[in-house]
Structure formats: C-alpha cells, structure tokens
matplotlib code that plots the C-alpha trace (Angstrom):
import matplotlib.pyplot as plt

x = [104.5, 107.3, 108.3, 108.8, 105.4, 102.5, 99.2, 95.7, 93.0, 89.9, 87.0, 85.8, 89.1, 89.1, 85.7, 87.1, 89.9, 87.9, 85.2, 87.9, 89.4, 85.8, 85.6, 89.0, 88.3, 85.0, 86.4, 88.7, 88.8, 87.6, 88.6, 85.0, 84.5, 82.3, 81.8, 82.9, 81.6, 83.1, 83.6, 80.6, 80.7, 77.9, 76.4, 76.1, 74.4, 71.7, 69.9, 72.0, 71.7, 70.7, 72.9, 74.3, 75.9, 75.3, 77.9, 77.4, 75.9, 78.1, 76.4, 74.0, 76.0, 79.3, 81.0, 83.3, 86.1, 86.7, 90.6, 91.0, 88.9, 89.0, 87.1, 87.8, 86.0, 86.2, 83.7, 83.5, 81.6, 80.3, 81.2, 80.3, 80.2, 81.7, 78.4, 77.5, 74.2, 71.8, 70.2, 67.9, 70.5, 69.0, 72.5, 73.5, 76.5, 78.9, 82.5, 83.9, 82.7, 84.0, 85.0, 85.8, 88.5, 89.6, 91.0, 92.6, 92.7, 91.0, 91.4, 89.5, 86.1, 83.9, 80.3, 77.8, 75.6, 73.7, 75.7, 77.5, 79.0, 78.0, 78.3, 75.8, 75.7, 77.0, 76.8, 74.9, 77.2, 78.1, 80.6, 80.9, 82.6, 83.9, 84.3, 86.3, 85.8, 87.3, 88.6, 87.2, 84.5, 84.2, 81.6, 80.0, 80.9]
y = [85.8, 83.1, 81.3, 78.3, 78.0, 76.7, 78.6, 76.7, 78.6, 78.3, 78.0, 81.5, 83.2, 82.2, 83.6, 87.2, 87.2, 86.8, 89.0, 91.6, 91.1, 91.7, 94.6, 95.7, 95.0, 96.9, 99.9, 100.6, 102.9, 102.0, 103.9, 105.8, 108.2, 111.2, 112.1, 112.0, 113.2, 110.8, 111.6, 113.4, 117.9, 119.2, 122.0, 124.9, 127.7, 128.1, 130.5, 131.3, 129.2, 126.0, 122.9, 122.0, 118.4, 115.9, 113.4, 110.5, 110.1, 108.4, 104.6, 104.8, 103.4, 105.2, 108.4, 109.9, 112.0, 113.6, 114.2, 114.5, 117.2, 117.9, 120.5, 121.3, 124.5, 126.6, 129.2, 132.9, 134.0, 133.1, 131.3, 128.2, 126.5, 123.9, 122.6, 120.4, 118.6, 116.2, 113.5, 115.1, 117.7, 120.6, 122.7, 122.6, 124.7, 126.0, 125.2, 126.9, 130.4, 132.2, 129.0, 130.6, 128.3, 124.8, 124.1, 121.0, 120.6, 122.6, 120.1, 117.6, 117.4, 115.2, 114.0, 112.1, 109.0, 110.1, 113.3, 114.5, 116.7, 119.2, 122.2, 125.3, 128.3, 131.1, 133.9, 133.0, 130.9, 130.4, 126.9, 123.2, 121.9, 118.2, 116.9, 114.0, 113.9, 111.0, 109.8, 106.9, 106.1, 104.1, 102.2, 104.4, 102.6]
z = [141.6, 141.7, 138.1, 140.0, 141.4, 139.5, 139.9, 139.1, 137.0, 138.1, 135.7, 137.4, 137.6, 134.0, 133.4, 135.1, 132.9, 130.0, 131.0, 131.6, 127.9, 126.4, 128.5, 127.0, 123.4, 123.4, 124.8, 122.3, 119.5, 116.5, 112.9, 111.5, 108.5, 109.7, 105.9, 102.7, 99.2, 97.1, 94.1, 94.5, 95.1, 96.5, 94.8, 97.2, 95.5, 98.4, 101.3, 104.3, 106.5, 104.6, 105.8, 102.9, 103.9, 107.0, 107.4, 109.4, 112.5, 115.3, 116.0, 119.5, 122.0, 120.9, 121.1, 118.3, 118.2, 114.7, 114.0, 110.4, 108.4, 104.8, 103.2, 99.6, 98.7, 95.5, 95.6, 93.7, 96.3, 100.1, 103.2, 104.9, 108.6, 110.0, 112.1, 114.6, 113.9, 115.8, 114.1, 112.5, 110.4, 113.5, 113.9, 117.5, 117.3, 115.1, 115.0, 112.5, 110.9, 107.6, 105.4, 102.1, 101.1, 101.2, 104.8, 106.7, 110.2, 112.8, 115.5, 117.2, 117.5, 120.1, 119.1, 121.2, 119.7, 117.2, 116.5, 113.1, 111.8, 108.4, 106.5, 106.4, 104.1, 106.1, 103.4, 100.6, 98.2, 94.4, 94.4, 95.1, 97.9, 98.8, 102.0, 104.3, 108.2, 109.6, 113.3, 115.8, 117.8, 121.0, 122.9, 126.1, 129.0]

ax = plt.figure().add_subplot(projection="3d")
ax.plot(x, y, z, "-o")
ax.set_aspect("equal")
plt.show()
C-alpha cells in the first residue's frame, strides 16, 4: 500500500475490522487464580483418599492453563495429591503423588471448562496445608 494514496473505508470493511478486533480481544489470555486458602489452612487429618481442597473451577466457555503452584504443607506424618477434579470434586487423575512437603512449581497444567484443580489424602495425614494455584484462562474458540 502506497502512503500517497488515500484508501476509503467502507462501513463493511469497517465492520470486518472491528469484528476481527473482538475476535482478538476475546481470545486472549486472561490472569485466573485456580485456588487459594487465604489466610485460611485446611486441616487435613482425614481417610486416604478424601479430597481435601477444590480450587476453582475454570468458567464454561474457557480453558485454563495453571502455571504457578504453591503448596505449603507441614505435616508429621502423610502425603497428599496434586488432583485433577471435575466439577463435582470426582478425581479425574492425579498429577502429582507423594506430597510430604511444601513444593513450588511442577509445571503447567491444562484444564477444560468446568475443571479444577485439588488436593487428596494420599496416606492418611496429621498437618495443615495452604494453597495458591494461579495462571490464565481463555475463551474456546
């Protein structure tokens, strides 16, 4: 395209253009929190097995990708699961097995609508444990 040559808009070449930008805008990622505790530690003196925290379920229409995971666990006995849940806390797979400490990290982790993710009792458990899952979601195209 010349810079000396004027171009015309036309109201539907406008309308494409700002069709396109909407299209743009709600495609892209948006910052979520997963889960968090608060201030809040979760008792976890329970039955193996038990699903002892559900974060957040990611908003129908979206899909999330977890990024940042903070579990803060101080236990004197027992282990915990990093789970996968549906939207009715039903554990669709495990992630990670053999928590027995605090931990950071562990990667990133993709959830479908209504998906979150949560902690089960792996062996049975005498502690309190706080958690932060964070990352972004973004509309299904």
């Amino acid at each position: 395209m010349s810079l000396t040559r004027q171009q015309t808009i036309t109201p539907d070449r406008l309308d494409r253009i700002v069709l396109a930008l909407e299209m743009f805008v709600e495609t892209r990622e948006e910052p979520y929190i997963f889960g968090q505790t608060r201030n809040t530690e979760i008792n976890i003196n329970v039955g193996v097995g038990t699903v002892v925290y559900a974060g957040s379920p990611v908003p129908l229409g979206k899909k999330g990708v977890v990024r940042d995971i903070n579990i803060n666990f101080s236990t004197v006995a027992g282990t915990l699961i990093l789970v996968k849940l549906d939207a009715q806390n039903n554990i669709l797979t495990d992630i990670t097995r053999g928590i027995a400490a605090s931990v950071s990290g562990i990667g990133s982790i993709v959830l479908q609508e209504g998906e979150k993710l949560g902690l089960s009792i792996q062996v049975q458990a005498a502690g309190i444990v706080g958690v932060f899952f964070s990352g972004d979601v973004r509309k299904i195209s």
